[in-house]
Backbone as a ProteinNet text record, in pm:
[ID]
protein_1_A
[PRIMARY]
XXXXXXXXXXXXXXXXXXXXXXXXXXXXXXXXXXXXXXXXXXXXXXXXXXXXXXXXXXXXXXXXXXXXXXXXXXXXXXXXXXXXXXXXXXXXXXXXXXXXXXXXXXXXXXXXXXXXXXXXXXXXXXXXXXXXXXXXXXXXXXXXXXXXXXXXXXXXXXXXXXXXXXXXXXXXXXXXXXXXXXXXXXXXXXXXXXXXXXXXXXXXXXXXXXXXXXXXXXXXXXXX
[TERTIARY]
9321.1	9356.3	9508	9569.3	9712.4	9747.3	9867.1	9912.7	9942.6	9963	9949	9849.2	9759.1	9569	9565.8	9600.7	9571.7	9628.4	9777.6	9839.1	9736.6	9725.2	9611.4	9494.5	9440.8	9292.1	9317.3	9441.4	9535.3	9528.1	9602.1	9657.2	9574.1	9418.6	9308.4	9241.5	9259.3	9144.5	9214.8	9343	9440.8	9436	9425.3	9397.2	9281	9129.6	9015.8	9012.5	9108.4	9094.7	9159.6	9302.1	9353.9	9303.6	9207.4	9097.2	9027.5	8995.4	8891.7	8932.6	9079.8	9104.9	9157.1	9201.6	9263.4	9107.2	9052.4	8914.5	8852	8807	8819.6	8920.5	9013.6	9115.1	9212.4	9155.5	9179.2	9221.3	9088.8	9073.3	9066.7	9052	9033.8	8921.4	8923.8	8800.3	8740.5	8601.2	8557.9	8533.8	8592.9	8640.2	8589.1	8484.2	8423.6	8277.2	8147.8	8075.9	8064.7	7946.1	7913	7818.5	7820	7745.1	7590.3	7510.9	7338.7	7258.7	7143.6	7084.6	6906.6	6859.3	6714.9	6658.2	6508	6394.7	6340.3	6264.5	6224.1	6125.9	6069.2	6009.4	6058.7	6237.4	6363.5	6395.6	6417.7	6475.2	6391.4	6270.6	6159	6204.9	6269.8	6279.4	6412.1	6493	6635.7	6663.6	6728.3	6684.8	6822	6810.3	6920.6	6905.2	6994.3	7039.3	6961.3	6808.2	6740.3	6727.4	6749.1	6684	6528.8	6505.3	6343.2	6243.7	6148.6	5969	5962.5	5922.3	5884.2	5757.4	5675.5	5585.9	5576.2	5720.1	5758.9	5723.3	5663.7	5601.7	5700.9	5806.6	5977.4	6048.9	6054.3	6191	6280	6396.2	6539.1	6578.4	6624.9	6753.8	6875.2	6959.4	7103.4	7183	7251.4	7321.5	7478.4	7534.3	7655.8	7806.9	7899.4	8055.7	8115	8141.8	8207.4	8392.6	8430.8	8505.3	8524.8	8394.9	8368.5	8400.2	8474.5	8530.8	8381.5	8271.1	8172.3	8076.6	8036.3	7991.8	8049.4	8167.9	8210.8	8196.9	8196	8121.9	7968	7899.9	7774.9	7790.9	7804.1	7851.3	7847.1	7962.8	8016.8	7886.8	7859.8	7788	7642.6	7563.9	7431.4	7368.3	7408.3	7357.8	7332.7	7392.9	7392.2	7259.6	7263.5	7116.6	6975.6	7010.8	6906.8	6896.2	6945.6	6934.6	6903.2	6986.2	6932.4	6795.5	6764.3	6660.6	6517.3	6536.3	6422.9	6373.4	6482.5	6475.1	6390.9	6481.6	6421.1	6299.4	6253.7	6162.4	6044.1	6056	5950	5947.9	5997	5976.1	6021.9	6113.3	6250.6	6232.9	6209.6	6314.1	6437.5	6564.9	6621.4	6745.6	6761.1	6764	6890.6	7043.6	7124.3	7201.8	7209.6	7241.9	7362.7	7437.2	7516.2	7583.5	7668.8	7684	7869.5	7911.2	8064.3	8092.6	8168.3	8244.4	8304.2	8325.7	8478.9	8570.4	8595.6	8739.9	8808	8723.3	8799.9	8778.3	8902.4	8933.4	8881.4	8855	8827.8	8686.1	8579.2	8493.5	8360.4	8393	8324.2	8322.9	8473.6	8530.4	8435.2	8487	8404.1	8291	8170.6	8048.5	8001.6	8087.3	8114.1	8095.8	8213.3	8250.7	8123.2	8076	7930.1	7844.7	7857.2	7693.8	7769.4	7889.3	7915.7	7930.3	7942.7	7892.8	7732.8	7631.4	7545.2	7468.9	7564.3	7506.2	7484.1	7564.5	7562.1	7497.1	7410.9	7350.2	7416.1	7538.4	7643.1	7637.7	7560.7	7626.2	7631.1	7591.9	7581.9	7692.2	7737.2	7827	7979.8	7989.3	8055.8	8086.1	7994.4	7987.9	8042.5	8021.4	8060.6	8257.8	8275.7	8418.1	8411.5	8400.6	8458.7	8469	8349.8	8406.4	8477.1	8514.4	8569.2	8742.9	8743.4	8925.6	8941.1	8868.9	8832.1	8999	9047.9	9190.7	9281.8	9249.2	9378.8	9398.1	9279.9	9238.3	9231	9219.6	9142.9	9274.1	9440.7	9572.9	9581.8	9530.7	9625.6	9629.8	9726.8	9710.2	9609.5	9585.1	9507.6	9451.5	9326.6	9212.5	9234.3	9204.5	9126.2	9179.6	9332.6	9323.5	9290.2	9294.3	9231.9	9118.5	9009.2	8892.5	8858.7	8941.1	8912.9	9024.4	9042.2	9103.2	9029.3	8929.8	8832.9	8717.4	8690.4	8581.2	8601.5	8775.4	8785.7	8690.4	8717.4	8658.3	8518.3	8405.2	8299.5	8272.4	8263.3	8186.1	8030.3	8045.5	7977.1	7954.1	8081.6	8123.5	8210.3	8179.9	8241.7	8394.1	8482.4	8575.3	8633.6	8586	8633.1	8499	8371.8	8286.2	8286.7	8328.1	8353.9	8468.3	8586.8	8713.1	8667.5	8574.1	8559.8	8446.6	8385.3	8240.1	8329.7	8413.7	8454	8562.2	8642.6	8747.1	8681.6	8557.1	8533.8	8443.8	8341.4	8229.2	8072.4	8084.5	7916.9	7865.7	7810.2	7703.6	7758.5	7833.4	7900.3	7777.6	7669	7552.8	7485	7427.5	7405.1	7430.5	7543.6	7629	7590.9	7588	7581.1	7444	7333.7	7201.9	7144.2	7277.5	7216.9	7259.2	7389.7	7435.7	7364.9	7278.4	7172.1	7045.2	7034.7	6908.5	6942.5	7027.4	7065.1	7112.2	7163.9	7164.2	7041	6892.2	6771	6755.8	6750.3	6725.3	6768.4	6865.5	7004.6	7112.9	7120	7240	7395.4	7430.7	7586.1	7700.7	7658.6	7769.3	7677.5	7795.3	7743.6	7840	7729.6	7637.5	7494.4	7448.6	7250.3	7176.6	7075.2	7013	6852.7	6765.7	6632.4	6495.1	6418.3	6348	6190.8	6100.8	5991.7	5999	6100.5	6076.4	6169.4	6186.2	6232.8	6375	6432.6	6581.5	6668.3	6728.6	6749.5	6864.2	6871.4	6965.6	7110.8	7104.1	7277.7	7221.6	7323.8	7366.6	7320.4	7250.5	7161.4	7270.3	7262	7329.2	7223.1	7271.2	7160.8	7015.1	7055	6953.3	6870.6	6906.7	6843.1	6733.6	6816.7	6755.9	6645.7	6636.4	6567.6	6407.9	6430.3	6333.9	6260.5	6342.7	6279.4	6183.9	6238.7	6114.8	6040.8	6049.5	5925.4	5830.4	5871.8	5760.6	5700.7	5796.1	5714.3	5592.9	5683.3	5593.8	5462.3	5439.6	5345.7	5232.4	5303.9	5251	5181.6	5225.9	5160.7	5079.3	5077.6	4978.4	4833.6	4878.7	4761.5	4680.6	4751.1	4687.3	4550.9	4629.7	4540.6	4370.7
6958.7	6818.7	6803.5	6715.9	6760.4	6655.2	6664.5	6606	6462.8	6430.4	6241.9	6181.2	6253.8	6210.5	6213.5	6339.2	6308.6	6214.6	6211.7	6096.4	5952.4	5911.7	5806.2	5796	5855.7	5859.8	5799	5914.1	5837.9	5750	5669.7	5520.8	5422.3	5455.1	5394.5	5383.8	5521.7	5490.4	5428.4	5451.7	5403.8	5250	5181.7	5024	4998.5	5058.8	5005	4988.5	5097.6	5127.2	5005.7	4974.8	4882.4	4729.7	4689.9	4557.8	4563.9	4654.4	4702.9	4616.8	4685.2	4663.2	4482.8	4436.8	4311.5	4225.7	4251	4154.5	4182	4283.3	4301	4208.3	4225.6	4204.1	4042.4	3986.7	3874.4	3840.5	3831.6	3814.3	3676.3	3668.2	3488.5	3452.2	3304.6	3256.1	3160.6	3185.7	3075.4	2887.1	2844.5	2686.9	2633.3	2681.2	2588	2593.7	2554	2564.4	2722.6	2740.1	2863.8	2811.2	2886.1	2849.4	2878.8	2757.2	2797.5	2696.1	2780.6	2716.3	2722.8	2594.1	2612.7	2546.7	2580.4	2467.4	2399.4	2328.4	2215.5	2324.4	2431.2	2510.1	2526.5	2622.9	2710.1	2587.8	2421.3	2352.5	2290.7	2327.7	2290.7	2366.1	2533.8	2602.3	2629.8	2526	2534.5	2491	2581.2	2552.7	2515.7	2448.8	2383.8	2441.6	2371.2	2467.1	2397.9	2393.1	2318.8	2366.9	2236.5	2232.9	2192.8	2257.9	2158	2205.1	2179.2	2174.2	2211.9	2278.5	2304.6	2150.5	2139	2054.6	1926	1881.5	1822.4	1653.6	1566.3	1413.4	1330.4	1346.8	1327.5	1423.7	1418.3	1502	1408.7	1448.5	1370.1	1501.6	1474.9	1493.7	1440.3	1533.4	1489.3	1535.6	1509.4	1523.5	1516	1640.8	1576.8	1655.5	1607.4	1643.4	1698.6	1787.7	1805.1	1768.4	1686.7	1610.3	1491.2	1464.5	1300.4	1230.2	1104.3	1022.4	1011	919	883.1	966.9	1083.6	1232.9	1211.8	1284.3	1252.7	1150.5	1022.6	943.6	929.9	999	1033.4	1138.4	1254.9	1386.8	1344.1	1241.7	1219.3	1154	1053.9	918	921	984.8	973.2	1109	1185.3	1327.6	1378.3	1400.8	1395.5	1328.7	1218.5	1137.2	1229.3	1235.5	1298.3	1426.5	1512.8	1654.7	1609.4	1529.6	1553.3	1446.8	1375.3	1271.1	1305.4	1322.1	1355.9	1514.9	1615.6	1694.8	1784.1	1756.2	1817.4	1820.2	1690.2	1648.3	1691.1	1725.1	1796.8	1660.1	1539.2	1454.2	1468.9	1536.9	1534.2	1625.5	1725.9	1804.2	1817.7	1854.1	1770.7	1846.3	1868.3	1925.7	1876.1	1969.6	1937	2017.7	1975	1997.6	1958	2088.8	2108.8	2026.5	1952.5	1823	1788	1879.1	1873.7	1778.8	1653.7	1603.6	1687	1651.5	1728.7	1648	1541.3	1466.2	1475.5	1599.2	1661.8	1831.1	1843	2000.9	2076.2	2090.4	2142.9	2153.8	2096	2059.5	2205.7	2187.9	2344.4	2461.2	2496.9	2612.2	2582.7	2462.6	2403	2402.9	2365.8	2415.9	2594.7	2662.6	2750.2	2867.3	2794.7	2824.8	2772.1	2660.2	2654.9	2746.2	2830.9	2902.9	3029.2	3050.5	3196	3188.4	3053.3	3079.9	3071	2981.4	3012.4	3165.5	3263.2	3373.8	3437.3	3396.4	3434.5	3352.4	3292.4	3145	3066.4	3069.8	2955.7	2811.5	2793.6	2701.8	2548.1	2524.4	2367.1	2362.7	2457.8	2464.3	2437.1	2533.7	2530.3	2395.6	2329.8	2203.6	2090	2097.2	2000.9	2008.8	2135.6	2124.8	2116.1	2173.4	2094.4	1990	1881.6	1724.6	1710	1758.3	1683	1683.1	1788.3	1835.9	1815.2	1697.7	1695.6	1620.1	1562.5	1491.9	1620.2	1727.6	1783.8	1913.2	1923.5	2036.9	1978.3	1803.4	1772	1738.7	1731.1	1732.4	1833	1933.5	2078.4	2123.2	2223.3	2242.8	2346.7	2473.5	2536.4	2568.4	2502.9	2509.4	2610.5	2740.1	2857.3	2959.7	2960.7	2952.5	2920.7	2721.2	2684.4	2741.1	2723.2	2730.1	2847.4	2959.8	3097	3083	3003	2991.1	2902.7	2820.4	2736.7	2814	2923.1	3011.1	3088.8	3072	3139.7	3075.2	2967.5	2827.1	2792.6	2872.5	2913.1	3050.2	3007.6	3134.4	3207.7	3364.7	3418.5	3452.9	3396.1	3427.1	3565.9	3636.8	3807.9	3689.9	3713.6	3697.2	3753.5	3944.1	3981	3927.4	3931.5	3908.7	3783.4	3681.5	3553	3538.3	3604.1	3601.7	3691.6	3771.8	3856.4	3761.8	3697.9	3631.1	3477.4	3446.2	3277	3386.4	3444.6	3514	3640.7	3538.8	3616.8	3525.2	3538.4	3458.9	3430.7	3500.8	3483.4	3336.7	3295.8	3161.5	3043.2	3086.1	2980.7	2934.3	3029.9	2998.7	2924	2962.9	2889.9	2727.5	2709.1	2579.7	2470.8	2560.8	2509.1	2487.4	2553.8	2491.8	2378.4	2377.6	2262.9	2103.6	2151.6	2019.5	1992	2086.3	2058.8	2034.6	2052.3	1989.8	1840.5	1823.3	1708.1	1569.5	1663.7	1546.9	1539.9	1631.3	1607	1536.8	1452.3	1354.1	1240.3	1261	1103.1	1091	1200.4	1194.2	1183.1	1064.2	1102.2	1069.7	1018.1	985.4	1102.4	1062.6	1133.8	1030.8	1010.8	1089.3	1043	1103	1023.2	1081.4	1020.3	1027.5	1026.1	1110.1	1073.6	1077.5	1007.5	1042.9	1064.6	1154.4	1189.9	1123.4	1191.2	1223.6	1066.9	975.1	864.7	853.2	802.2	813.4	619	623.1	516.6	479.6	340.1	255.4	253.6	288	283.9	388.9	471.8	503.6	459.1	505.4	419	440.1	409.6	389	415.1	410.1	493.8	389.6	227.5	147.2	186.7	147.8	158.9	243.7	387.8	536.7	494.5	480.3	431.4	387.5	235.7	197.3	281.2	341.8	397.9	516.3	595.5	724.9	656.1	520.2	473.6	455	419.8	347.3	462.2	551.8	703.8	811.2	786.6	824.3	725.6	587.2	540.1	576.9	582.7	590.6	721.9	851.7	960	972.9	896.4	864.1	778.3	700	638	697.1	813.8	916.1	995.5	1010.8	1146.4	1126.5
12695.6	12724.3	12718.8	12838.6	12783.5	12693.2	12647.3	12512.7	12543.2	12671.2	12701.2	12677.8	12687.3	12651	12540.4	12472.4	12326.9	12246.9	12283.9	12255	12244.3	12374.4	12439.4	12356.4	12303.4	12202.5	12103	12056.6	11891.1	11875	11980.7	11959.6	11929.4	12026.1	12074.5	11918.1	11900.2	11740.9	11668.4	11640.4	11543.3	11569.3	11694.5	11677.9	11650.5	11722.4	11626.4	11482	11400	11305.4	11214.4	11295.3	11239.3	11237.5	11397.9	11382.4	11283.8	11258.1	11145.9	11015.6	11020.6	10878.2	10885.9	10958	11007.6	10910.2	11024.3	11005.1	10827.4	10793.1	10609.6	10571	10556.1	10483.5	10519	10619.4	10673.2	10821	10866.4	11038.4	11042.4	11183	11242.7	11176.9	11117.6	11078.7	11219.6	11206.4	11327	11266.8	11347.5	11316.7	11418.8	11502.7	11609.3	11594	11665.7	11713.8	11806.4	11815.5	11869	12016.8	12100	12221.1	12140.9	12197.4	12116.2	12225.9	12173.9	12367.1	12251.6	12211	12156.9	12248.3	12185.3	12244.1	12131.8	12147.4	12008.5	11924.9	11956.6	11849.1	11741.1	11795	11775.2	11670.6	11718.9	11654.7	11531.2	11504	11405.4	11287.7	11364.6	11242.9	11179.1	11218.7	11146	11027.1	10973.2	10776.8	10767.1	10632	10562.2	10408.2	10321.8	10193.8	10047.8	10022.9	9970.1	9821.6	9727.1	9607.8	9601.9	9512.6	9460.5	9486.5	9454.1	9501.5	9651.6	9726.1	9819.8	9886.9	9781.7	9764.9	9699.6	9695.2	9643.4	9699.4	9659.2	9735	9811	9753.9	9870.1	9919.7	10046.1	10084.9	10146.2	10089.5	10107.7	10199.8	10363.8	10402.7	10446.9	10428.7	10425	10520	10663.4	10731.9	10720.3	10651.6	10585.2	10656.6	10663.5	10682.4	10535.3	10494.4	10394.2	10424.5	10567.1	10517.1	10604.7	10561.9	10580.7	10413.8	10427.5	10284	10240.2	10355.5	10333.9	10263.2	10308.6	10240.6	10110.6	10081.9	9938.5	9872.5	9895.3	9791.3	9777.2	9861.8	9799.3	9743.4	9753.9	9679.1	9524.9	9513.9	9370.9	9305.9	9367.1	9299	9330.8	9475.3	9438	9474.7	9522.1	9511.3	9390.1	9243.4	9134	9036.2	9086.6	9063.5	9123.8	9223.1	9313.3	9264.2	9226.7	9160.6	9020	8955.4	8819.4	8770.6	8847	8813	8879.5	9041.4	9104.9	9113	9140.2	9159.6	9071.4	8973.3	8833.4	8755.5	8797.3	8776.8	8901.3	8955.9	9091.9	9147.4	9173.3	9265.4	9371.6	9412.6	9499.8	9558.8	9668.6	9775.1	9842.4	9811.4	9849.3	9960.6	10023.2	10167.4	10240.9	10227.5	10303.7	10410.9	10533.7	10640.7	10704.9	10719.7	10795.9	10932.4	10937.9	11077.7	11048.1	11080.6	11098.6	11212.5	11195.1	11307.9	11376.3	11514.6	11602.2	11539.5	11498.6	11434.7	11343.1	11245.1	11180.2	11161.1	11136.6	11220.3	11117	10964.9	10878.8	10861.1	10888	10889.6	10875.3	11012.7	11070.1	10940.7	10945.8	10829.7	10741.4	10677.7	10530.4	10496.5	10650.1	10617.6	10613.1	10687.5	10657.1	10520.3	10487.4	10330.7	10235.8	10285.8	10200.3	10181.1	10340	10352.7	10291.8	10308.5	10223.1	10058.5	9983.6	9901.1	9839.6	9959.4	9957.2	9955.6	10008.2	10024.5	9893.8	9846	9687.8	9533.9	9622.4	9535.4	9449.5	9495.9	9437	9547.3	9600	9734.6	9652.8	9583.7	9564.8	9445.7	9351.4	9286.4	9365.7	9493.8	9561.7	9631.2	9659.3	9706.3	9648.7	9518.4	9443.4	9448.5	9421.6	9410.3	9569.9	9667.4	9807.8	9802.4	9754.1	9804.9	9664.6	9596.2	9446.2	9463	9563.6	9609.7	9782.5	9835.6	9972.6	9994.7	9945.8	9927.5	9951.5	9894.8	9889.7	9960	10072	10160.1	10290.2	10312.2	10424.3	10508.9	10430	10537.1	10557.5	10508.5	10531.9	10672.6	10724.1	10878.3	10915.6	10795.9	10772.6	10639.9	10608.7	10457.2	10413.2	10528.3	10471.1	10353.1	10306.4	10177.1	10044.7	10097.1	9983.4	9967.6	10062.2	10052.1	10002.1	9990.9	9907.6	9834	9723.8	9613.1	9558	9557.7	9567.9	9493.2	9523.7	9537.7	9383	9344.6	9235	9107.1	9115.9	9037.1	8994.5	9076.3	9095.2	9032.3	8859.2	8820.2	8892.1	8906.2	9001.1	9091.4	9155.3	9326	9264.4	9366.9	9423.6	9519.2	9453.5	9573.5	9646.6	9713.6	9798	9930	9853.4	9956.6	9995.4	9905.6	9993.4	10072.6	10078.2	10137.3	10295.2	10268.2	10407.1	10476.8	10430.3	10463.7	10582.2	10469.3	10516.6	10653.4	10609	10743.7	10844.3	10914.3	10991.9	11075.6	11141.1	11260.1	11168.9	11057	10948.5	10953.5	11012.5	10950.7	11029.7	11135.7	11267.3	11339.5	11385.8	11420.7	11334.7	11243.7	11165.7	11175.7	11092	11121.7	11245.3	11355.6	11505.6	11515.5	11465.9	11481.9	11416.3	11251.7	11173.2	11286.2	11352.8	11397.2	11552.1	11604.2	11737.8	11666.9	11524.1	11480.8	11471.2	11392.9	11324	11528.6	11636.9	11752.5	11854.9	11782	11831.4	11735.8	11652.6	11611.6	11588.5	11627.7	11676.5	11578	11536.2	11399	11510.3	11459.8	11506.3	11458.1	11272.7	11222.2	11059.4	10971.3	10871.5	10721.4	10592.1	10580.2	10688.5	10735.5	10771.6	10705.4	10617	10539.2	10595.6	10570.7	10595.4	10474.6	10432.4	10307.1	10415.1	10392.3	10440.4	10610.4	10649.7	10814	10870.6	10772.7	10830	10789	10920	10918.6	10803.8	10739.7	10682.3	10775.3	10839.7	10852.4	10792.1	10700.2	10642.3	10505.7	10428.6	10324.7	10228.8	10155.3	10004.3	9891.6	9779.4	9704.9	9596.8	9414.9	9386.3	9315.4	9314.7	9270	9460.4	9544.2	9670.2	9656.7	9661.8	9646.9	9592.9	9434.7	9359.3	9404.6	9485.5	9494.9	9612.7	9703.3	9806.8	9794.6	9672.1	9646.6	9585	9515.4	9424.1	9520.9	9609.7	9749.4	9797.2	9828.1	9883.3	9789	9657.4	9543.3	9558	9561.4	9520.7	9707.9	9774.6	9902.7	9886.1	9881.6	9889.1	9743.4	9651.8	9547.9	9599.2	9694.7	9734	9843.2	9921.4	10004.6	9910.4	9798.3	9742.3	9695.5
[MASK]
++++++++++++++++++++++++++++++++++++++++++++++++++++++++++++++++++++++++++++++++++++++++++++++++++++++++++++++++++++++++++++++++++++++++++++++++++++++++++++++++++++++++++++++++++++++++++++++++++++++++++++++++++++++++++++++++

């Protein structure tokens, strides 16, 4: 082979080698939507990141922006209720889904960064500090530091596997099916809230909440 070719190979492996290492060590993160093409079967079976009872007499879902203001003040004030009152108690399922605005640019990443610390069964830990520091990530021009400095904060997270997980394309699909589930059913602001299949009118609050699983509780009590 003459020595221009071999040259030519060198170089060739020597850049795979170096994408290689780019992407480990900090590649492009994906910050968009992914092209996804379902049918309503495909869209029956798109999962979200659930606490609770499987069998549980309520299911609460949640259509959320991790940087929507609105999101974060449920985050703070009635999600909390809902994990520690219903959940715990086997009343509750409680089921949240992925629905990034386009109007804010962080969004995408952020749900993102959920499902990679979901990968590691930290995700709702993780969650909490996203909306608890949503102020001080949601000007930035680019998160994706914070968001893996974030991760430190989260006893139990591996932080090389979350730093390679969030800086790369992992769970973009994902993401993109929660938000074609969430506009087959008319979601187009966030938070939207649904308790056993029905979509609520506005944002509950946590006396609201309240009365609404009492009604569902007493309803699937009077089924049995």
């Amino acid at each position: 082979m003459p020595f221009y070719l071999i040259l030519g190979v060198v170089a060739l492996v020597g850049l795979g080698l170096l994408a290689r290492q780019m992407m480990a060590s900090g590649g492009e993160a994906a910050t968009k939507p992914v092209a996804v093409t379902m049918d309503p079967a495909q869209l029956a079976q798109v999962q979200g990141i659930s606490v609770g009872r499987a069998d549980a007499p309520v299911q609460i879902f949640e259509f959320a922006d991790f940087q929507c203001p609105g999101c974060g003040e449920f985050a703070r004030f009635v999600s909390p209720i809902i994990k520690e009152r219903y959940v715990q108690s086997g009343t509750v399922r409680y089921v949240y889904y992925d629905f990034p605005l386009p109007m804010h640019p962080h969004a995408f990443l952020a749900s993102r960064a959920g499902r990679c610390a979901n990968e590691q069964g930290k995700f709702w830990e993780y969650h909490d500090v996203l909306y608890g520091r949503q102020s001080q990530w949601s000007s930035q021009r680019d998160a994706t530091d914070s968001f893996i400095e974030y991760a430190r904060d989260v006893q139990g997270v591996d932080q090389g596997k979350f730093r390679e997980c969030l800086r790369s394309d992992r769970f973009a699909r994902e993401v993109t099916e929660n938000m074609k589930l969430g506009e087959s059913l008319g979601v187009n602001g966030t938070p939207t809230v649904f308790i056993n299949g029905k979509r609520l009118p506005s944002v509950p609050g946590p006396k609201e909440l309240d009365v609404l699983i009492q009604q569902e509780v007493g309803a699937a009590a009077a089924t049995e």
